[in-house]
N, C-alpha and C positions, 0 to 999 in steps of 0.2 A: 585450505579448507576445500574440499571435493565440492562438486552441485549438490551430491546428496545430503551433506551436512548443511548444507545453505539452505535447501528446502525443505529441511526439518526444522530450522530455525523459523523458513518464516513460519510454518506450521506451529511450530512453540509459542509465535508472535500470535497469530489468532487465535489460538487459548485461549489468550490473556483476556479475550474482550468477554466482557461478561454476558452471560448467557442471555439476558432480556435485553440487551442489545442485539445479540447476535441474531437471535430468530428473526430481526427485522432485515437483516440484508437480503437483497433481495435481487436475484439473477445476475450475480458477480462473478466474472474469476481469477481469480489469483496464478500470476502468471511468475516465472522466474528465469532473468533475462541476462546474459555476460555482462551489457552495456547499454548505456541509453541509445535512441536513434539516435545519426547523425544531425537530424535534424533539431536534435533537442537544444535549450536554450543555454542550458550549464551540461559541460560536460561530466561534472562531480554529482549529476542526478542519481540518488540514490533510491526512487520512487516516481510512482506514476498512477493517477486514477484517470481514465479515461471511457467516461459516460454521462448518463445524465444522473446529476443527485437525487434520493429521493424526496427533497423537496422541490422539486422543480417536473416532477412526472406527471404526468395529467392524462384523460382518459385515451390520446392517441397512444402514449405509451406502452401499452401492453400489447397494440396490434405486430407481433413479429419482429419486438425490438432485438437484438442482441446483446448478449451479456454485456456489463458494464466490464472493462479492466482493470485488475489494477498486478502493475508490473513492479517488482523488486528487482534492480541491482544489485547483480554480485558485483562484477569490477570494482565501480565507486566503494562499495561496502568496505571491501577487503583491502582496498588502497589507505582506507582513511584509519582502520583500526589496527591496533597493535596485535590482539590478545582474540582467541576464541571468545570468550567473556564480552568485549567488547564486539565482535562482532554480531553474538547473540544480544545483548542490548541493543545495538543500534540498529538492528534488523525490527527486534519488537517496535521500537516508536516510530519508526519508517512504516511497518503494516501498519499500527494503530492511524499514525497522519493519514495516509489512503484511505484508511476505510472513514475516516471520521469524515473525508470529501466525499465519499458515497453517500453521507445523511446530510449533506449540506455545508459545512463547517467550511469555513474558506481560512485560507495561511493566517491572515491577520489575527484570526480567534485563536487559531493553532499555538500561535508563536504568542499568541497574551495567558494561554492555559499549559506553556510549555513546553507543547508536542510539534514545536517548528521543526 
């Protein structure tokens, strides 16, 4: 699969979220990355949110913060699926987990509602 079809997937992936969700995200961006850093904890990371949630923003936050992150893996992606299909699936619940840690959701919810 080229970058380009990978970042229309993730783009297919935030479709998905629905619209009175969406207007609340709020100064993010959606990044598309080969592999996680070396520094990462699992090297099979196939996602990354990297900011403050907005449950946790308060009024310093808006003084000049920068975007919050949030990075999708290709390598891990494309190692773990077989099929185009599946790597468009597993692209969509990868954006959707990130962005749901942008509104606060931490893994343990994720993984009790599915989207681990």
């Amino acid at each position: 699969m080229s970058h380009e079809e990978f970042e229309n997937a993730v783009g297919d992936g935030l479709d998905l979220i629905p619209e009175e969700l969406a207007r609340h995200i709020d100064n993010v961006v959606v990044l598309v990355e080969d592999e996680p850093p070396p520094e990462a904890e699992e090297a099979d990371l196939l996602g990354l949110y990297e900011g403050t949630p907005l449950t946790e923003r308060g009024e310093w936050w808006a003084a000049g913060s920068l975007p919050d992150r949030i990075t999708i893996f290709k390598g891990p992606t494309l190692r773990m699926c077989t099929s185009r299909e599946e790597v468009a699936e597993e692209v969509a619940v990868t954006v959707i987990h990130e962005v749901a840690h942008h509104f606060g959701i931490d893994d343990a919810r994720l993984h009790e509602l599915g989207w681990g």
